[in-house]
MARDREN-862843 format. One record per atom (N, C-alpha, C): x, y, z; residue number from 1; atom name. Coordinates in Angstrom, 1 decimal, always signed. Layout:
% residues N
+--------+--------+--------+-----+----+
:      u :      v :      w :   k :  a :
+--------+--------+--------+-----+----+
:      X :      Y :      Z : NUM : CA :
...
+--------+--------+--------+-----+----+
***
This chain:
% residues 154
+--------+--------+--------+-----+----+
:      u :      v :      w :   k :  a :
+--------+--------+--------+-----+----+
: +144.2 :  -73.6 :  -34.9 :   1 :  N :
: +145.2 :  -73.9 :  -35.9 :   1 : CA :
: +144.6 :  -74.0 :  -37.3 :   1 :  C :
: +145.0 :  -73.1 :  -38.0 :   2 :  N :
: +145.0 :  -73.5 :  -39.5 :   2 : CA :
: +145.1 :  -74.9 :  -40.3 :   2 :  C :
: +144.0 :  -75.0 :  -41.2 :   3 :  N :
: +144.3 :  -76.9 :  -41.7 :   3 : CA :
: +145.0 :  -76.1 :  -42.8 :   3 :  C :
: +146.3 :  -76.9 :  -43.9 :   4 :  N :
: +146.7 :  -76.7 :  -45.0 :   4 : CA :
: +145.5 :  -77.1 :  -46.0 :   4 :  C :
: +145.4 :  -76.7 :  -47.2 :   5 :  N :
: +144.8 :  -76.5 :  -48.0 :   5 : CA :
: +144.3 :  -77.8 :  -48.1 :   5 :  C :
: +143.4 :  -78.1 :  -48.5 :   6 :  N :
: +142.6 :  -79.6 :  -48.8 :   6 : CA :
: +142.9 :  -80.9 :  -48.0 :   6 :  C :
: +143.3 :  -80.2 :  -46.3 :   7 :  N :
: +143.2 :  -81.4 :  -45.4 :   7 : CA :
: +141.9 :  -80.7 :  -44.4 :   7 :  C :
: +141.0 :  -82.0 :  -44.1 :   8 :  N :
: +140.3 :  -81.9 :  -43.3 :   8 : CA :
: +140.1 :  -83.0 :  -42.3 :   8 :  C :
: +139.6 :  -82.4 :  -41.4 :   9 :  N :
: +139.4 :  -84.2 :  -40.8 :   9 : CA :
: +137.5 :  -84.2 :  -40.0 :   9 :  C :
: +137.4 :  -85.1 :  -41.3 :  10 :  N :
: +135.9 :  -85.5 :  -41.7 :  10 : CA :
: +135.4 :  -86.8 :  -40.5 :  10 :  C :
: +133.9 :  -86.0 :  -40.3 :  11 :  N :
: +133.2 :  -87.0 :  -39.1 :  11 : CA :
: +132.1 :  -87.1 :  -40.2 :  11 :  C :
: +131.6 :  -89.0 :  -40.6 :  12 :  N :
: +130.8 :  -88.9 :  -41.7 :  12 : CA :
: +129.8 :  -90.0 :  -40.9 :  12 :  C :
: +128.7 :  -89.3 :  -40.7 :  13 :  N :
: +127.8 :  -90.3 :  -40.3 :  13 : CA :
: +126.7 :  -90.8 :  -41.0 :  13 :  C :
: +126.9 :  -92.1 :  -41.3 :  14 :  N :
: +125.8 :  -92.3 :  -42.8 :  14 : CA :
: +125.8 :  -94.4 :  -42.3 :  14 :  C :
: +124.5 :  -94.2 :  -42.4 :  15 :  N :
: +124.1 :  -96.3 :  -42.1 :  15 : CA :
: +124.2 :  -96.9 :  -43.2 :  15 :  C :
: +124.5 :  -96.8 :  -44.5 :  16 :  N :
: +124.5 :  -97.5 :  -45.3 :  16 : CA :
: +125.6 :  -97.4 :  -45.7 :  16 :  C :
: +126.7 :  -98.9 :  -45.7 :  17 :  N :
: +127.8 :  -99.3 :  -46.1 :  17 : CA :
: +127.9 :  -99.3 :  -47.1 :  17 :  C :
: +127.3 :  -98.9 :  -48.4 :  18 :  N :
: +127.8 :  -98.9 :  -49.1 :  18 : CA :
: +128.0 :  -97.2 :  -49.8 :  18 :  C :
: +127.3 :  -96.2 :  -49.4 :  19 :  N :
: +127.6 :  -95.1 :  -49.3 :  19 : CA :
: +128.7 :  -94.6 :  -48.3 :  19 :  C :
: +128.7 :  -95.3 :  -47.2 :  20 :  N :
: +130.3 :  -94.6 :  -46.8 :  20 : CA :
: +131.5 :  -95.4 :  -47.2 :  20 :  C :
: +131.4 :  -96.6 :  -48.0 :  21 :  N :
: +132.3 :  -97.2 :  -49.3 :  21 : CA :
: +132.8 :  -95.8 :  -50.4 :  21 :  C :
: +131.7 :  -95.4 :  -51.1 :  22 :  N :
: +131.6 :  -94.9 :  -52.2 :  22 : CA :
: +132.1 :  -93.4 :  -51.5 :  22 :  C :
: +131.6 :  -93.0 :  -50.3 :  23 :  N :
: +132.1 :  -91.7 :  -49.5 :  23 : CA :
: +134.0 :  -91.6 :  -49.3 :  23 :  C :
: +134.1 :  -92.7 :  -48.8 :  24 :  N :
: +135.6 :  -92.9 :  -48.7 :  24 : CA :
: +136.1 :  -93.3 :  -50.6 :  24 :  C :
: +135.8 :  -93.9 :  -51.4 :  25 :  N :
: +136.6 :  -93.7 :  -52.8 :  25 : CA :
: +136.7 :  -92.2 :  -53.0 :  25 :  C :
: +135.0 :  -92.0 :  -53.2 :  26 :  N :
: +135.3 :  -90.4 :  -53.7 :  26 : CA :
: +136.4 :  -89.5 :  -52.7 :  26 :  C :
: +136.3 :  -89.4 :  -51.6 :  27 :  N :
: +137.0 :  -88.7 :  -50.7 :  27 : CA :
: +139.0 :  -88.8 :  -51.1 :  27 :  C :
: +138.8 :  -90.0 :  -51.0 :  28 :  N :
: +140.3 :  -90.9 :  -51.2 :  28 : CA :
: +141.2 :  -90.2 :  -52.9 :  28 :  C :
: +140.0 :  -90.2 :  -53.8 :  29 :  N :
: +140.3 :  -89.4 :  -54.7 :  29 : CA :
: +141.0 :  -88.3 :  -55.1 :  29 :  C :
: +139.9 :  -87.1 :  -54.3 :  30 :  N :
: +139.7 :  -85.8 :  -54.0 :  30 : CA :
: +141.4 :  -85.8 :  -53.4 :  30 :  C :
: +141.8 :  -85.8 :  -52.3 :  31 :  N :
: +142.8 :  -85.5 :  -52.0 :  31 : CA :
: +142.8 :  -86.9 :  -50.8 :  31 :  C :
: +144.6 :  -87.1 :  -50.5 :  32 :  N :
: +144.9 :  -88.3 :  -49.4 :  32 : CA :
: +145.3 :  -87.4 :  -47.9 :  32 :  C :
: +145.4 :  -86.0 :  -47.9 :  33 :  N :
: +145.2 :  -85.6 :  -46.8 :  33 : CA :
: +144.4 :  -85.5 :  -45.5 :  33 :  C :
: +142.8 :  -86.0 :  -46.3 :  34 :  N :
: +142.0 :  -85.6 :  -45.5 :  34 : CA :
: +141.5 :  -86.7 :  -44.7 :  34 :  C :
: +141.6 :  -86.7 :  -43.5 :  35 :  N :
: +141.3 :  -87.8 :  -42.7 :  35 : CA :
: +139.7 :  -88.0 :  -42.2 :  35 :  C :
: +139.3 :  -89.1 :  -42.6 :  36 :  N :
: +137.9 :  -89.7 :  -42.5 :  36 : CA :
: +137.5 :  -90.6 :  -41.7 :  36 :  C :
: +136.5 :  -90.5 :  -40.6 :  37 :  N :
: +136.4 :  -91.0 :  -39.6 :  37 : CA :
: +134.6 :  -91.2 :  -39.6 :  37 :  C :
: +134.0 :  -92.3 :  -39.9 :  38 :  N :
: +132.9 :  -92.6 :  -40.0 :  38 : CA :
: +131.8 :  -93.3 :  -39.1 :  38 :  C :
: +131.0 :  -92.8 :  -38.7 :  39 :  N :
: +130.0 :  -93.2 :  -37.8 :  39 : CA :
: +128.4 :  -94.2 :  -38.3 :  39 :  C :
: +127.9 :  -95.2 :  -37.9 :  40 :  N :
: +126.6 :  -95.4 :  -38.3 :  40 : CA :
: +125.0 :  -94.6 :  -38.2 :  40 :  C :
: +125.8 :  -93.6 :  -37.0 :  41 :  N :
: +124.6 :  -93.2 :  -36.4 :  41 : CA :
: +124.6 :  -92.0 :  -35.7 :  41 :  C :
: +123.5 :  -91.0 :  -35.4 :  42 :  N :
: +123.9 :  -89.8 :  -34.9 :  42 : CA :
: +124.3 :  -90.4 :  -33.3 :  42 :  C :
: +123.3 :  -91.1 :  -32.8 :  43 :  N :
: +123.8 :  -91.3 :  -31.4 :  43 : CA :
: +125.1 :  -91.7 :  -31.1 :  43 :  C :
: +125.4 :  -92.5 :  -31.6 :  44 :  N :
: +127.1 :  -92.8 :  -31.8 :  44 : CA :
: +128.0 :  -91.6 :  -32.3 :  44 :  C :
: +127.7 :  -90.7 :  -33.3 :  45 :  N :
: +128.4 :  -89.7 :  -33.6 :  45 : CA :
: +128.5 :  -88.6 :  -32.2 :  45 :  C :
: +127.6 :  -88.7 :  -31.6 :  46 :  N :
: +127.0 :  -87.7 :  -29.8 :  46 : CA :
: +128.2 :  -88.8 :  -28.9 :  46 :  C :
: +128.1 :  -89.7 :  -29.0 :  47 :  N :
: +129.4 :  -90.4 :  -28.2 :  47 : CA :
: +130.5 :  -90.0 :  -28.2 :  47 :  C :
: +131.2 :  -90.1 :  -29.6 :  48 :  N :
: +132.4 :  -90.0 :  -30.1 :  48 : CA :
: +133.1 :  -87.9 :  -29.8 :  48 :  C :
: +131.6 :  -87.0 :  -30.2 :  49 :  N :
: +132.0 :  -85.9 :  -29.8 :  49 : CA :
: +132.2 :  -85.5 :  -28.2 :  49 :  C :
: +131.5 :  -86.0 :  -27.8 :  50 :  N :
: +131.0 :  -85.8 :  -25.9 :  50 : CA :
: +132.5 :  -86.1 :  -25.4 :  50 :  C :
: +133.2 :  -87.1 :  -26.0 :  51 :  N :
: +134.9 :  -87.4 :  -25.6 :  51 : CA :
: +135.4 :  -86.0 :  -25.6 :  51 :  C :
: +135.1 :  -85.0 :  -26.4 :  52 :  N :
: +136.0 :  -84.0 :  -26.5 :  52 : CA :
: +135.5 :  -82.7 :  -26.2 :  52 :  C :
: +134.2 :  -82.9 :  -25.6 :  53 :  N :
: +133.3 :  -81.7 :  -24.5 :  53 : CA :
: +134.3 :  -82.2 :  -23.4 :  53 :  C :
: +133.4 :  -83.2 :  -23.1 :  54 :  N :
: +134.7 :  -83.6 :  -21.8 :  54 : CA :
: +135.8 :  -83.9 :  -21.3 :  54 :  C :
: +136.8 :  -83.7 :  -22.4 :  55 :  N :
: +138.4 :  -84.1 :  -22.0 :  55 : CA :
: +138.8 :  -82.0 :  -22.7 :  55 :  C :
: +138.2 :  -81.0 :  -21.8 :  56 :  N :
: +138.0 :  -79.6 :  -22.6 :  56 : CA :
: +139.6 :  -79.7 :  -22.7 :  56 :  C :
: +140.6 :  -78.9 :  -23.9 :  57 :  N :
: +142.1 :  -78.5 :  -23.6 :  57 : CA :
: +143.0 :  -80.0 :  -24.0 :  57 :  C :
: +142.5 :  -81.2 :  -23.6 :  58 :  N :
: +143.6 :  -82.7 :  -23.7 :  58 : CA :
: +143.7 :  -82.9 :  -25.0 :  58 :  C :
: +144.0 :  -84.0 :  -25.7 :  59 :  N :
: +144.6 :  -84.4 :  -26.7 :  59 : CA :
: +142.7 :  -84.5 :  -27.8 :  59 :  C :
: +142.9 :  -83.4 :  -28.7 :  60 :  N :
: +142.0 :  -83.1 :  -29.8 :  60 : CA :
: +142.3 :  -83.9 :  -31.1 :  60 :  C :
: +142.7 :  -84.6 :  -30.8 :  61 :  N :
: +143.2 :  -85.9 :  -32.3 :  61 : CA :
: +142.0 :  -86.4 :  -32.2 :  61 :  C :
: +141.1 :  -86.6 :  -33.7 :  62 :  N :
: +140.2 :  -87.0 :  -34.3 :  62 : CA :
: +138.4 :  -85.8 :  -33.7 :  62 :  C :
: +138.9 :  -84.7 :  -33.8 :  63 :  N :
: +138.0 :  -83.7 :  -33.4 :  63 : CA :
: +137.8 :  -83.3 :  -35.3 :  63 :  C :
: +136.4 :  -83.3 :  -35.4 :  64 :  N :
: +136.1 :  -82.9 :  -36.7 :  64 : CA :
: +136.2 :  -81.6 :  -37.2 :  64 :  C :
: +136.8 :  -80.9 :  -38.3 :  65 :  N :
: +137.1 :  -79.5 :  -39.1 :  65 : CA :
: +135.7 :  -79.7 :  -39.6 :  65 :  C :
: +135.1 :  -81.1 :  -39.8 :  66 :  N :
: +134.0 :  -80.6 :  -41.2 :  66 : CA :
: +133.0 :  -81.9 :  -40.5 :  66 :  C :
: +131.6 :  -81.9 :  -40.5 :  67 :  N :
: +130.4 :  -83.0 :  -40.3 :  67 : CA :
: +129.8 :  -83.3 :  -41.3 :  67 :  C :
: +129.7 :  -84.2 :  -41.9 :  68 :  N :
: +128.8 :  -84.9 :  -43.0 :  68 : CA :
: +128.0 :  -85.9 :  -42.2 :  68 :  C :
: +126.6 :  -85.5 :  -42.5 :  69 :  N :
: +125.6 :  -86.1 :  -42.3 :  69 : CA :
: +124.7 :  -86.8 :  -43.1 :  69 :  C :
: +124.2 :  -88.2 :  -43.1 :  70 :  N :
: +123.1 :  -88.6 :  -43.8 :  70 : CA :
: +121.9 :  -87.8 :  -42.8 :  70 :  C :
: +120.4 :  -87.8 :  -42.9 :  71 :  N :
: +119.5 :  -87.5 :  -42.5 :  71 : CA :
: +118.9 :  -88.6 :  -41.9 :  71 :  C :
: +118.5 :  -89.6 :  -42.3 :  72 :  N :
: +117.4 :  -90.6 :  -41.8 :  72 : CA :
: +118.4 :  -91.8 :  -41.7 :  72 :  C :
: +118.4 :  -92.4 :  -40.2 :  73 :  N :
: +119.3 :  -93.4 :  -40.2 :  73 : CA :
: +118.2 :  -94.1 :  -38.6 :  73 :  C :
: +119.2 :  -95.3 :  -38.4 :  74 :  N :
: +117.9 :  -95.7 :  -37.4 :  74 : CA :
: +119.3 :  -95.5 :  -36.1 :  74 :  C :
: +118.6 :  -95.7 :  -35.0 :  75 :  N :
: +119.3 :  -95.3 :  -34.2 :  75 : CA :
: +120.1 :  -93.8 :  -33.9 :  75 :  C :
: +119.3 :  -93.1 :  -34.3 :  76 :  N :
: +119.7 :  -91.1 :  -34.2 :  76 : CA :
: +119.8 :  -90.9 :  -35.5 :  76 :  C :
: +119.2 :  -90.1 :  -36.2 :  77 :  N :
: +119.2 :  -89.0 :  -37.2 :  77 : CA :
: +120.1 :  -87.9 :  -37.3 :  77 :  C :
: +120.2 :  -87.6 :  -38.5 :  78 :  N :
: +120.8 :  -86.8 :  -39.1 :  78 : CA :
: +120.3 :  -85.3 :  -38.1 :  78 :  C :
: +119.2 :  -84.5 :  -38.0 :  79 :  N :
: +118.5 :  -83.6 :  -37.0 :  79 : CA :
: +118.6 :  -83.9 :  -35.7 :  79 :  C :
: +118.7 :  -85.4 :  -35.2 :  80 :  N :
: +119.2 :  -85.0 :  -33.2 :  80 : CA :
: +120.5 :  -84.7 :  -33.5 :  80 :  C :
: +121.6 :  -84.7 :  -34.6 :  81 :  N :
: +122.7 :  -84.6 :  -34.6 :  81 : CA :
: +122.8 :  -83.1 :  -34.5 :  81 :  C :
: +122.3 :  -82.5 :  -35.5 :  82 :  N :
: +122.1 :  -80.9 :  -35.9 :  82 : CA :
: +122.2 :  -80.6 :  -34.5 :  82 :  C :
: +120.7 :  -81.0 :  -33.3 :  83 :  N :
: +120.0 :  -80.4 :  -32.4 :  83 : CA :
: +121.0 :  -80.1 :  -31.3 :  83 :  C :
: +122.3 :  -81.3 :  -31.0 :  84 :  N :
: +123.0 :  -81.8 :  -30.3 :  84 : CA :
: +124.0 :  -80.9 :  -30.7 :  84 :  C :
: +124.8 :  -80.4 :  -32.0 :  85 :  N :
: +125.4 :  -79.7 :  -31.9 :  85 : CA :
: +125.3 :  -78.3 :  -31.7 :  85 :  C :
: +124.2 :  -78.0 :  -32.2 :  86 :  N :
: +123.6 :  -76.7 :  -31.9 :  86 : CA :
: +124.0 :  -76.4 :  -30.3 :  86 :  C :
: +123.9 :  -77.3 :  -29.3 :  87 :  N :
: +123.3 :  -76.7 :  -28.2 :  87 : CA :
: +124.9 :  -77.4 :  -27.3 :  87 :  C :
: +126.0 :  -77.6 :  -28.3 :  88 :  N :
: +127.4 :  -77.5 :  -27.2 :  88 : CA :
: +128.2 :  -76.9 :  -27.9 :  88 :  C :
: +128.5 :  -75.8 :  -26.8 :  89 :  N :
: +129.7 :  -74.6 :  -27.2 :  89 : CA :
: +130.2 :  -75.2 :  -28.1 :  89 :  C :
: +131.2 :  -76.4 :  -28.1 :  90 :  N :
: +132.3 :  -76.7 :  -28.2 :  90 : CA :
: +132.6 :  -77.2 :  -29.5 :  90 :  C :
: +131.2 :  -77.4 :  -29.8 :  91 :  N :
: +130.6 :  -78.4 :  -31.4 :  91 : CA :
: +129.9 :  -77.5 :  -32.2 :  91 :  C :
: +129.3 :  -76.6 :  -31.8 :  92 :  N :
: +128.4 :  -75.4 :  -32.6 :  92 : CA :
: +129.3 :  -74.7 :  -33.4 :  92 :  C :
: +130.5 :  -75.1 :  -33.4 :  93 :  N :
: +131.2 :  -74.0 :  -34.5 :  93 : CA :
: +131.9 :  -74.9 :  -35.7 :  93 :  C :
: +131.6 :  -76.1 :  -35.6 :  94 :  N :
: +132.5 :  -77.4 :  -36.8 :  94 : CA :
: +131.0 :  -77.0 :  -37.6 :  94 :  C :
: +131.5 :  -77.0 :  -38.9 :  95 :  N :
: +130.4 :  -76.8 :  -40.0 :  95 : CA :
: +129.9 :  -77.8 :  -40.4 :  95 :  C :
: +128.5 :  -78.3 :  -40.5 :  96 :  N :
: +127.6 :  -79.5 :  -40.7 :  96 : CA :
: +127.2 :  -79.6 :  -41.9 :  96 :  C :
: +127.3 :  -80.3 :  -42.5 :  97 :  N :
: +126.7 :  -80.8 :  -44.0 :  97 : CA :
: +125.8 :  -81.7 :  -44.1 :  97 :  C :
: +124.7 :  -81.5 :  -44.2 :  98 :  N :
: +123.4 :  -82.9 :  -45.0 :  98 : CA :
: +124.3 :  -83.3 :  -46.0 :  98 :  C :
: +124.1 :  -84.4 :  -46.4 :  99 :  N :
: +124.4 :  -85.2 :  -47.5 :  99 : CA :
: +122.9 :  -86.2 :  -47.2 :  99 :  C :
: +121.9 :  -86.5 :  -48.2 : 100 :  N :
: +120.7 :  -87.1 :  -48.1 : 100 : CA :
: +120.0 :  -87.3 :  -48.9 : 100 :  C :
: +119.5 :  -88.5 :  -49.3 : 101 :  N :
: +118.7 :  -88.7 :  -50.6 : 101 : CA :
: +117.5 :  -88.1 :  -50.6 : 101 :  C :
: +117.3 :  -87.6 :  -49.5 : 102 :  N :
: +116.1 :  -86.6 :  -49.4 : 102 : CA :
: +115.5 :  -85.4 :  -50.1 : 102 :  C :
: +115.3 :  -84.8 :  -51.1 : 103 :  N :
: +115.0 :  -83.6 :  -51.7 : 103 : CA :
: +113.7 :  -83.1 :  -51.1 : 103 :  C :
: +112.7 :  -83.4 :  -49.9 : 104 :  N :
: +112.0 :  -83.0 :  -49.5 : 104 : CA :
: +112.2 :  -81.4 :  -48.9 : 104 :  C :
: +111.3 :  -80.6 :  -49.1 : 105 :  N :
: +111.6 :  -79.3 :  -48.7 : 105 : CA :
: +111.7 :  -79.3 :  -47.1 : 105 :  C :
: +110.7 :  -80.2 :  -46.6 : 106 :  N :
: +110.6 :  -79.6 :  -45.7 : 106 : CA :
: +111.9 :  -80.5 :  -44.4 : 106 :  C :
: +112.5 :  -81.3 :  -45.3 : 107 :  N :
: +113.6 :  -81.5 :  -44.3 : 107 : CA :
: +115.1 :  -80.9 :  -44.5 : 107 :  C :
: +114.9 :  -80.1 :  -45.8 : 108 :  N :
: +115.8 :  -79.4 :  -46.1 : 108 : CA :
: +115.7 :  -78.0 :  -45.2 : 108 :  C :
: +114.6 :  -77.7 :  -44.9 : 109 :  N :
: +113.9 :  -76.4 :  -44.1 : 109 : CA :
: +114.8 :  -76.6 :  -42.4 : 109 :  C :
: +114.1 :  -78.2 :  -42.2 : 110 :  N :
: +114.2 :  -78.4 :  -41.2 : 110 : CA :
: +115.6 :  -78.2 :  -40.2 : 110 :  C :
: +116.6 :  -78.9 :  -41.5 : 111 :  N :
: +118.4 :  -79.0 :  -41.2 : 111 : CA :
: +118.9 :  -77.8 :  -41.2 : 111 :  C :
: +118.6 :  -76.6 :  -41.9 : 112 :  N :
: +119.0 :  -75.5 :  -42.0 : 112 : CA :
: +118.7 :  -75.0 :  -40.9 : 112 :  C :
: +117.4 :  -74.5 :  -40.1 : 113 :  N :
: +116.8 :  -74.3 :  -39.2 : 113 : CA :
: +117.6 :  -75.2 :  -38.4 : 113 :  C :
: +118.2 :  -75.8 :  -38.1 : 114 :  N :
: +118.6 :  -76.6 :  -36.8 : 114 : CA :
: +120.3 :  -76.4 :  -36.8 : 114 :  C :
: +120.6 :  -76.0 :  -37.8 : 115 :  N :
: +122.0 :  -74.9 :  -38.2 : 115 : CA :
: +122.9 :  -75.9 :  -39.1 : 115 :  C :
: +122.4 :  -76.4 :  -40.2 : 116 :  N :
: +123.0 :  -76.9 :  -41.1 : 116 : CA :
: +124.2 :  -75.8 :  -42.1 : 116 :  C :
: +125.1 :  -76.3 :  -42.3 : 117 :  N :
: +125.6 :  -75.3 :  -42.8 : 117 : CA :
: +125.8 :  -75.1 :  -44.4 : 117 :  C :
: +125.1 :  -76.5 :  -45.2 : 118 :  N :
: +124.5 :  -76.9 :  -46.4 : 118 : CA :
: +123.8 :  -78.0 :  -46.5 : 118 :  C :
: +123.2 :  -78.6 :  -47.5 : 119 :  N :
: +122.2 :  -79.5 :  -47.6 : 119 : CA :
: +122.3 :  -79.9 :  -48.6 : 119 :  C :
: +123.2 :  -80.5 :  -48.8 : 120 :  N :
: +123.2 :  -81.6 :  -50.3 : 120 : CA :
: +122.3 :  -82.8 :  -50.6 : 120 :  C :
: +122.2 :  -83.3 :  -51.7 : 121 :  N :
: +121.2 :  -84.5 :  -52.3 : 121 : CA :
: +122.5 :  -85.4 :  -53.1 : 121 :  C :
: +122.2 :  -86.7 :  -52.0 : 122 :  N :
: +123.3 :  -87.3 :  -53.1 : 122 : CA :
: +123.0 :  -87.7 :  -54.2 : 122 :  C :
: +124.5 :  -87.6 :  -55.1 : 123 :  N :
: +124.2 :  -88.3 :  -56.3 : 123 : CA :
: +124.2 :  -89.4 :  -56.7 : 123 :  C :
: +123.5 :  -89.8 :  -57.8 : 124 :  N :
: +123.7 :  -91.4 :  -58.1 : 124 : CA :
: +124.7 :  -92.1 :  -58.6 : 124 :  C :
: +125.9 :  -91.6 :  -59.0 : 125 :  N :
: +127.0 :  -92.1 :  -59.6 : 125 : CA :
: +128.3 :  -91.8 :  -58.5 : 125 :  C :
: +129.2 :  -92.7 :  -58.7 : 126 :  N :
: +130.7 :  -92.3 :  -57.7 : 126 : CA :
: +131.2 :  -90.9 :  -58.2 : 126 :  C :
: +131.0 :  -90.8 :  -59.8 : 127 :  N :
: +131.9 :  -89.8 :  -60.2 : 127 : CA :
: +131.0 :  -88.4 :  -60.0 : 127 :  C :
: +129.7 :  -88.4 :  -60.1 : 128 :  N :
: +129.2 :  -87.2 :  -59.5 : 128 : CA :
: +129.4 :  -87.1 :  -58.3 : 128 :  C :
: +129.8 :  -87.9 :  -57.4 : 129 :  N :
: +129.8 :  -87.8 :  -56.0 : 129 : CA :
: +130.9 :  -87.3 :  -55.8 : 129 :  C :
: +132.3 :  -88.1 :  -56.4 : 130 :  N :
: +133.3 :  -87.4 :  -56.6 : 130 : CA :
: +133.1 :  -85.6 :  -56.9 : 130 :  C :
: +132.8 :  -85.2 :  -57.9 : 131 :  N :
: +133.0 :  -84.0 :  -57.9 : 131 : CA :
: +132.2 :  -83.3 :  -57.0 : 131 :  C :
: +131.0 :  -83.2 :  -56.5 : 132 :  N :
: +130.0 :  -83.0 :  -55.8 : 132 : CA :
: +131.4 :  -82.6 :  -54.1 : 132 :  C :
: +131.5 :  -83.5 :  -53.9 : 133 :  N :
: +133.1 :  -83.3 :  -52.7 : 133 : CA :
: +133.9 :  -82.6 :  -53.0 : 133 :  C :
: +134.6 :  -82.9 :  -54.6 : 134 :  N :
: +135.8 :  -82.7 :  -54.9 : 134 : CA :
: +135.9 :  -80.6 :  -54.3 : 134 :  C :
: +134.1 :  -80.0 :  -55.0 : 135 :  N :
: +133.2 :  -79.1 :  -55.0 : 135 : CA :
: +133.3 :  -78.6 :  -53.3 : 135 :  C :
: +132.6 :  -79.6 :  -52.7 : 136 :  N :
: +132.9 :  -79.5 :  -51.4 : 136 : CA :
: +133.8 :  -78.9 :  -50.8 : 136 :  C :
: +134.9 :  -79.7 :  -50.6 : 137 :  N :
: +136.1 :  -80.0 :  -49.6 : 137 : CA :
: +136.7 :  -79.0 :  -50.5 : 137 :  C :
: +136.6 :  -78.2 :  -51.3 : 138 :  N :
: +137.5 :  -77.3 :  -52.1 : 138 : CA :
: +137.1 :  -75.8 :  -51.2 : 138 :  C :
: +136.0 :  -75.9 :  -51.2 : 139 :  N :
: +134.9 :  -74.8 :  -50.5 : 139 : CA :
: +135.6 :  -75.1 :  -48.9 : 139 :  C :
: +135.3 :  -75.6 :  -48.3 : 140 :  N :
: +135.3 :  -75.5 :  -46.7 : 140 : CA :
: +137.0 :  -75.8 :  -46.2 : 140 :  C :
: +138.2 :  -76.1 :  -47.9 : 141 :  N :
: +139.7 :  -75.9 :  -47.0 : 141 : CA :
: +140.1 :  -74.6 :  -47.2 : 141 :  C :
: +139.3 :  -74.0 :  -48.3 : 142 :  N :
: +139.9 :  -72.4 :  -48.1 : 142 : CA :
: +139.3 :  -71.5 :  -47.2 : 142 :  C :
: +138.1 :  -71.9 :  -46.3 : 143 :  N :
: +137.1 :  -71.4 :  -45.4 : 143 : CA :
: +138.0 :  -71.1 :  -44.2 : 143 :  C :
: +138.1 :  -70.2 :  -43.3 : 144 :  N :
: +138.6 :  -69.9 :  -41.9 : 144 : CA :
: +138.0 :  -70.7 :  -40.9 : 144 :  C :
: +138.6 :  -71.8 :  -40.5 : 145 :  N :
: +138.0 :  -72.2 :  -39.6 : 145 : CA :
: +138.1 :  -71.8 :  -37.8 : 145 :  C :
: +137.3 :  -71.8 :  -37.5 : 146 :  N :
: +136.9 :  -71.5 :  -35.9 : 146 : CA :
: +138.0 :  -72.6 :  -35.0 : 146 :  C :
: +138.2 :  -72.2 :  -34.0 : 147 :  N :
: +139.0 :  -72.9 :  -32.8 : 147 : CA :
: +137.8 :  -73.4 :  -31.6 : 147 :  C :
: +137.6 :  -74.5 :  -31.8 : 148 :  N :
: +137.2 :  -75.1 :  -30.8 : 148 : CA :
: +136.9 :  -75.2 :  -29.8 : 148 :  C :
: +136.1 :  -74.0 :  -29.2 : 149 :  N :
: +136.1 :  -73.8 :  -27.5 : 149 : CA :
: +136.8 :  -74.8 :  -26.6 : 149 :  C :
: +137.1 :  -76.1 :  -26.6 : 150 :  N :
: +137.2 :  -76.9 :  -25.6 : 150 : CA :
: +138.7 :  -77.8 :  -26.3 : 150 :  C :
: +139.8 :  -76.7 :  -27.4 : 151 :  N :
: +141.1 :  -76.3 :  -27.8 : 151 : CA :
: +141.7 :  -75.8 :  -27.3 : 151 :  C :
: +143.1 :  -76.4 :  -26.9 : 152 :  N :
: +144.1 :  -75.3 :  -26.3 : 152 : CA :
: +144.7 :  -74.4 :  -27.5 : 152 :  C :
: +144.2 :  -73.3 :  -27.2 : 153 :  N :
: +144.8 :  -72.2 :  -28.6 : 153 : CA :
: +146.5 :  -72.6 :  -28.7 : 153 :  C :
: +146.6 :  -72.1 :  -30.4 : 154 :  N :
: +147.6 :  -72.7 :  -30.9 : 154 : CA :
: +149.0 :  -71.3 :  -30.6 : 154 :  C :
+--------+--------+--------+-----+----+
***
C-alpha cells in the first residue's frame, strides 16, 4: 500500500528522553500525519518487530514505513538493530536511518555496511533538527516503498 505524501509511520529508537522530546516536536512540526512510535532500545525495538515476523498476513497496524535509529544506547545498539534487520525477510526492506551524535568514520562505515540506508549526525538545535527531518521525511514520502513480506498485499 502506498503512504500519502508526508505520512509515515516512524519506529524511533533513541535512550535519551530528551531527544525523543525534541524528535517528537520536530516531527510534530514537519507534518501531523506521521505517526511516531518510540523505543529506548534496540533489543526492545527486536521485540516490538518480531510481533509482526510472527503474526505473518494479521493486523500490520504500527509496522514501521521508516527506522530511526540512535547508535549507542545501553541495552542493544543502534548496529544489533541494523544486524537484526538485515537478516529478517520481513524487516530488511523498511529503510533504516542512523540519527547519532557520532561523526566517527568508522561507525559511520560500520551502519552502512550492516545496511543502513543513511547516517545522519544530530544537530544541536530543535530548529536544525526540524529541518534536517523536515529534509528527511520529505525524501523517503516521495520514495516507493516496498510491501512487507509478512503483508497481505493490498
Amino acid at each position: 500500500m502506498q503512504k500519502n505524501l508526508f505520512e509515515l509511520d516512524i519506529l524511533l529508537v533513541e535512550d535519551d528522553p530528551n531527544d525523543v522530546f525534541f524528535f517528537e516536536q520536530a516531527c510534530g512540526r514537519v507534518s501531523q500525519l506521521h505517526k511516531l512510535f518510540s523505543l529506548n532500545n534496540a533489543r526492545a525495538a527486536i521485540r516490538h518487530l518480531e510481533k509482526f515476523t510472527e503474526t505473518a498476513g494479521d493486523d500490520m497496524r504500527g509496522f514501521p514505513t521508516l527506522v530511526v535509529s540512535d547508535l549507542k544506547m545501553p541495552g542493544g545498539d543502534g548496529f544489533e538493530l541494523l544486524r537484526w534487520l538485515k537478516n529478517h525477510e520481513s524487516c530488511r526492506v523498511v529503510p533504516a536511518i542512523i540519527l547519532s551524535s557520532s561523526a566517527l568514520q568508522r561507525d559511520v562505515q560500520l551502519a552502512y555496511e550492516l545496511g543502513a540506508n543513511a547516517y545522519l549526525t544530530k544537530p544541536r538545535s530543535i530548529d536544525e533538527l526540524r529541518s534536517l527531518l523536515q529534509k528527511t521525511f520529505e525524501f523517503w514520502c516521495i520514495c516507493q516503498h516496498p510491501i512487507c513480506p509478512a503483508a497481505p498485499e493490498a
